[in-house]
C-alpha positions as CSV (number, residue, x, y, z in Angstrom):
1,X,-36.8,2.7,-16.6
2,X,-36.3,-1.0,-17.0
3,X,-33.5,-0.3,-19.9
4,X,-31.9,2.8,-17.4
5,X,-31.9,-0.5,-14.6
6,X,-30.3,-2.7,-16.9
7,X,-27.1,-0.4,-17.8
8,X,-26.1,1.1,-14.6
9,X,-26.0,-3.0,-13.1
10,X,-24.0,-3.8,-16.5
11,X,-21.5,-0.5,-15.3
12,X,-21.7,-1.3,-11.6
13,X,-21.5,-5.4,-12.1
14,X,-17.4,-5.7,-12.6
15,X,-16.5,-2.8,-10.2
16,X,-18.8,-4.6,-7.8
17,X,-16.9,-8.0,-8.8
18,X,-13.8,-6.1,-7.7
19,X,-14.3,-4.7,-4.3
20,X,-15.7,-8.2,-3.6
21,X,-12.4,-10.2,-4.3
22,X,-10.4,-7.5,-2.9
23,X,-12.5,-7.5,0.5
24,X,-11.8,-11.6,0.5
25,X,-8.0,-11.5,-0.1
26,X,-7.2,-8.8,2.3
27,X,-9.1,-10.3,4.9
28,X,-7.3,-13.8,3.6
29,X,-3.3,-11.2,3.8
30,X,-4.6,-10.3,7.6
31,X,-5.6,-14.1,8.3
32,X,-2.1,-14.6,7.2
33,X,-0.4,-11.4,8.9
34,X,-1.9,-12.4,12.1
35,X,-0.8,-16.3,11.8
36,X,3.1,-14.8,11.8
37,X,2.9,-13.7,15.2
38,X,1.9,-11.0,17.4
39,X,5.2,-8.2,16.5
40,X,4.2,-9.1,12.6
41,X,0.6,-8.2,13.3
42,X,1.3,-4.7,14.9
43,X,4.3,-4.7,12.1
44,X,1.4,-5.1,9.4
45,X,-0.5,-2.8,11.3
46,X,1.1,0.2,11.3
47,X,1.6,-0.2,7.8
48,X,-1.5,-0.3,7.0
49,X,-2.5,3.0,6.2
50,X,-0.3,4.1,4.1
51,X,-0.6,0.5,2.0
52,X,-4.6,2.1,2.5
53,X,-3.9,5.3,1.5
54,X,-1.7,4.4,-2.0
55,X,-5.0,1.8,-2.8
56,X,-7.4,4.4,-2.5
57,X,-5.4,7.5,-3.8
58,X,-4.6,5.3,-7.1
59,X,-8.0,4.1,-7.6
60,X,-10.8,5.8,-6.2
61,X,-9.1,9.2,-5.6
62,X,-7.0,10.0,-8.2
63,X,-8.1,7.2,-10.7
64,X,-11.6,9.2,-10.7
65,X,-10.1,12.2,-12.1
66,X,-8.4,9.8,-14.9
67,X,-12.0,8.3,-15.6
68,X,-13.2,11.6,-15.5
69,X,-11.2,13.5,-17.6
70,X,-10.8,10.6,-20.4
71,X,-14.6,10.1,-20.0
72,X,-15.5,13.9,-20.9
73,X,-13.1,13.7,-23.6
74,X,-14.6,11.3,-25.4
75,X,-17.9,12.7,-24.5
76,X,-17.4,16.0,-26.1
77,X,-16.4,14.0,-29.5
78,X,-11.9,15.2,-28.6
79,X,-10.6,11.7,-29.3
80,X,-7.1,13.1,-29.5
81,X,-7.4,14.6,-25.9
82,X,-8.3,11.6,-25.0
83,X,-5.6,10.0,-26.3
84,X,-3.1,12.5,-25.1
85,X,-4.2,12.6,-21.2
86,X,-3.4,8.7,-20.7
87,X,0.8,10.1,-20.7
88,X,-0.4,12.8,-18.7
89,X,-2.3,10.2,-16.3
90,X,1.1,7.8,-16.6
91,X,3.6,10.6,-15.3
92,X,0.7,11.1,-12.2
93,X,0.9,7.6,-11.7
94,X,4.6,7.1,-11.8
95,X,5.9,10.6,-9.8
96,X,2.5,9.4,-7.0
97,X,4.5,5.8,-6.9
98,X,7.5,7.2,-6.5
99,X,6.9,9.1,-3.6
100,X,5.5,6.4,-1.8
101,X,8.4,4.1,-2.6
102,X,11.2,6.9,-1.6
103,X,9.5,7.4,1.7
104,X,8.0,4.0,2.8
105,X,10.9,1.9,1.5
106,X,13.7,4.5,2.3
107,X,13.0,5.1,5.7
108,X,10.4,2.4,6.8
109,X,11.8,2.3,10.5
110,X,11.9,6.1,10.8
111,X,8.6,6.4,9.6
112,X,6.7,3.6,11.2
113,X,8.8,4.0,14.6
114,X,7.3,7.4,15.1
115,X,3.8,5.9,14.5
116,X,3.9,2.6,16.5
117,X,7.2,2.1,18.4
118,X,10.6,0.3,17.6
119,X,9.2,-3.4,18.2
120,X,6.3,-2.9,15.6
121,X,8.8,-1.1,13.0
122,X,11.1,-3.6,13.3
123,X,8.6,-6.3,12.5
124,X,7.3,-3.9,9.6
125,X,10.3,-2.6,7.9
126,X,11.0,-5.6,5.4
127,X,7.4,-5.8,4.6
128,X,7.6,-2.0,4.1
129,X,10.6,-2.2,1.9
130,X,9.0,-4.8,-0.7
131,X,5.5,-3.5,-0.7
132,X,6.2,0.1,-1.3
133,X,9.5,-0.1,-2.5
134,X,8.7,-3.1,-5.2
135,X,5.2,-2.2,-5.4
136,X,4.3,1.3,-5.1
137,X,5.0,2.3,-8.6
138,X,3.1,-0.4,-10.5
139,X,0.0,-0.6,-8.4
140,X,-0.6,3.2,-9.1
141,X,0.1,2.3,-12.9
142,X,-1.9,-1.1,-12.8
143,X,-5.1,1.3,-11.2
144,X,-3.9,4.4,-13.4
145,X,-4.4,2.2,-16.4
146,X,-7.8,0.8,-14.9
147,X,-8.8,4.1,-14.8
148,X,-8.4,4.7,-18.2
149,X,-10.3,1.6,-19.5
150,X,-12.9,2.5,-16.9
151,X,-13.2,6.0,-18.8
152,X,-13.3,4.4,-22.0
153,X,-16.3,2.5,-21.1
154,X,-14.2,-0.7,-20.9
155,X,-15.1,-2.1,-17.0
156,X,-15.5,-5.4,-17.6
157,X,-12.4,-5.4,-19.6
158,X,-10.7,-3.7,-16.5
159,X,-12.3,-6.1,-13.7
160,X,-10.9,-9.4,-15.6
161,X,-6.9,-8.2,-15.4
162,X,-7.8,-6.8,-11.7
163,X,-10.1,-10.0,-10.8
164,X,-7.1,-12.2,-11.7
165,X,-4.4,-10.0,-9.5
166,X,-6.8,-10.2,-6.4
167,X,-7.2,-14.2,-6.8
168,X,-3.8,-14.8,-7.1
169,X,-2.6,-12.4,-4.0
170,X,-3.6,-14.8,-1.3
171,X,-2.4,-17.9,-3.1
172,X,1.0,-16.4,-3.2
173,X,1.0,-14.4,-0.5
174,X,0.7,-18.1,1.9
175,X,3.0,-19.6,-0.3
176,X,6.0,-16.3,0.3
177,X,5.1,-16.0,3.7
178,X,5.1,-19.7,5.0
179,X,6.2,-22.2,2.5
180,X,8.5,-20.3,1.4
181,X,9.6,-18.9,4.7
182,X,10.0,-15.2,4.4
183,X,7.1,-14.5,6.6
184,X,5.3,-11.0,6.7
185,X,7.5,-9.5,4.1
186,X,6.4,-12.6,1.8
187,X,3.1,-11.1,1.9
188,X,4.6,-7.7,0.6
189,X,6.7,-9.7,-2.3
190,X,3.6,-10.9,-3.7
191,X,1.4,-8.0,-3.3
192,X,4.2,-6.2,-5.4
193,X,4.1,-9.0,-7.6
194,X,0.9,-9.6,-9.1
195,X,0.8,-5.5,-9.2
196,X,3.6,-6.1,-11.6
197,X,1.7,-8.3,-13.2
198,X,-1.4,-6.1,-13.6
199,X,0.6,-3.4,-14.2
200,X,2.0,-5.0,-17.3
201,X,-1.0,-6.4,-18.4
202,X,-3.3,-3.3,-18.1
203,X,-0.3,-1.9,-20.7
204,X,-0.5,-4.1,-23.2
205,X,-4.4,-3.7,-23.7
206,X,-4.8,-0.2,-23.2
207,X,-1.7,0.1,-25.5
208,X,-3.3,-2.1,-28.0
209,X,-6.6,0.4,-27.8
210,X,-8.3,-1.6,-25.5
211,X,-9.6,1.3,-24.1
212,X,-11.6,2.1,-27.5
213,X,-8.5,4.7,-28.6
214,X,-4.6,4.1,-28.7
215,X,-2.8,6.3,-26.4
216,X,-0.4,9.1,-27.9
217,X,2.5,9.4,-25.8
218,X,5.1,10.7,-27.8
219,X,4.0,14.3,-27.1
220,X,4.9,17.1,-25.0
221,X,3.2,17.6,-21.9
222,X,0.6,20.0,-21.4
223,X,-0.3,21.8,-18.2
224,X,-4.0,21.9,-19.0
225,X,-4.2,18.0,-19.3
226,X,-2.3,17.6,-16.1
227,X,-5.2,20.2,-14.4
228,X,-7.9,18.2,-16.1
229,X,-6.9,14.8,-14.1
230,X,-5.7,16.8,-11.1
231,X,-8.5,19.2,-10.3
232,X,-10.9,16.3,-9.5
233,X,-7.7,14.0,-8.1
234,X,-6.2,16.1,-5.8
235,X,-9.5,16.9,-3.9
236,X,-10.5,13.4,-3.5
237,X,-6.7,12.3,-2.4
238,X,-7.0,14.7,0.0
239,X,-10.1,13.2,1.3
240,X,-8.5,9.9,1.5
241,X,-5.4,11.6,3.6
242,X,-7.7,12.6,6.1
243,X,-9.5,9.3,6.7
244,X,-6.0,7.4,6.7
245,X,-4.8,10.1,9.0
246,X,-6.8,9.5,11.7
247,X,-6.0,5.5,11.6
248,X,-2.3,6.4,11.7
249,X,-2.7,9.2,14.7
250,X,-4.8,6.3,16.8
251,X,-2.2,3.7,16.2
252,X,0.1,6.3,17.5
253,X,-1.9,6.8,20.2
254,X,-2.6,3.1,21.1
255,X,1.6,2.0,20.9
256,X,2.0,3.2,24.6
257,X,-0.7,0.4,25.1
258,X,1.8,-2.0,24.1
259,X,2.2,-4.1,20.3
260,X,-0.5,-6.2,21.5
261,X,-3.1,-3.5,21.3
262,X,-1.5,-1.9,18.0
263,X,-1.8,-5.3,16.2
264,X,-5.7,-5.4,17.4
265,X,-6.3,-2.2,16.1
266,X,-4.9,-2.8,12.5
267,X,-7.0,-5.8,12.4
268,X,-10.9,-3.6,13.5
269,X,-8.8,-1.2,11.1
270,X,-8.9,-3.3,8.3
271,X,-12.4,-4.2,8.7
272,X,-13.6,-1.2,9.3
273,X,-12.0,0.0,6.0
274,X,-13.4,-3.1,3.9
């Protein structure tokens, strides 16, 4: 029992590492979101969802049917399926990204006006444009690639690349956003930023086999990898639409309260989510 003890706090020790430095630099981005004024606030509210959703869908949601599909692989001895469903996990994480950055980037004011009102979109729309449109596609491939170290049996090797992205955000959010003068989309640049940075290294060690396997991606596609990943993905993202739904149709609900009340809510929002 003692042994069974030992393992699951050696598996549950660097996720737990995670969600601890993520919880104190997203409460550090609202300290900072909040200290740009009260139309940044609600800006930074009503964006908060969907910046919500694409964390959860690329990590919990449809990262857990990466971990689990690589994780059976290598369970049931298929070292080359394992291999082969990291593309299949890549060209998930790259369309996913994509999406978000087409629609969040592309039509920020459109989308976020509909939600919260012109004044809070107006505020939002630059922050939109960098976060989703510069960061979108590598935070689903920094997580993606988590995912597969994670299925591996690599988490601590995971939590150190994603422990150093979550301690730098804040640092360089505050430096974007008031040093620097850009304000809240600063805060977007370097959210983008160190997800480039994660996203890049995450590549180079799962690349390099860090995952305990090296990746084959020069193959062609196959739709029974792509259900493998997606038929535990799909159902969790969905999961994680509906709880993001219901913030998004109350901050639609609150804008007729004014952009006071829509930046109050993003903030018991964002700690009712961490």
């Amino acid at each position: 029992m003692r042994e069974l003890l030992r393992r699951i706090l050696v598996l549950a020790a660097p996720t737990s590492l995670i969600a601890f430095l993520q919880a104190g630099a997203q409460l550090i981005e609202t300290w900072l979101a909040a200290r740009q004024g009260t139309a940044a606030l609600a800006g930074w509210a009503v964006v908060l969802p969907f910046a919500l959703l694409l964390q959860q869908m690329s990590t919990g949601a449809m990262g857990g049917g990466v971990v689990s599909a690589i994780a059976r692989a290598l369970g049931a001895g298929k070292r080359e399926e394992a291999s082969s469903l990291v593309l299949h996990a890549l060209i998930i994480a790259i369309t996913a990204g994509l999406v978000f950055a087409v629609a969040m980037a592309g039509f920020p004011r459109g989308i976020l006006g509909a939600v919260a009102g012109q004044t809070a979109a107006d505020a939002a729309a630059t922050y939109a444009i960098w976060l989703f449109g510069a960061g979108a596609v590598p935070a689903w491939l920094a997580n993606t690639l988590a995912s597969v170290l994670r299925g591996g049996g690599r988490h601590a090797l995971a939590a150190r690349v994603l422990a150093l992205m979550w301690i730098a955000f804040p640092i360089l959010a505050w430096a974007l956003a008031e040093p620097a003068g850009m304000g809240l989309a600063g805060i977007g640049a370097a959210l983008a930023a160190v997800s480039w940075g994660a996203a890049l290294a995450m590549a180079w060690v799962v690349l390099r086999g860090g995952a305990g396997f090296v990746p084959m991606l020069r193959i062609r596609p196959s739709r029974a990898l792509f259900v493998r990943i997606l038929s535990v993905g799909l159902v969790a993202c969905a999961l994680a639409s509906v709880a993001n739904l219901t913030t998004i149709l109350v901050t639609a609900e609150l804008r007729h309260y004014g952009t006071a009340a829509v930046a109050a809510y993003g903030i018991s929002a964002r700690l009712e989510f961490l």
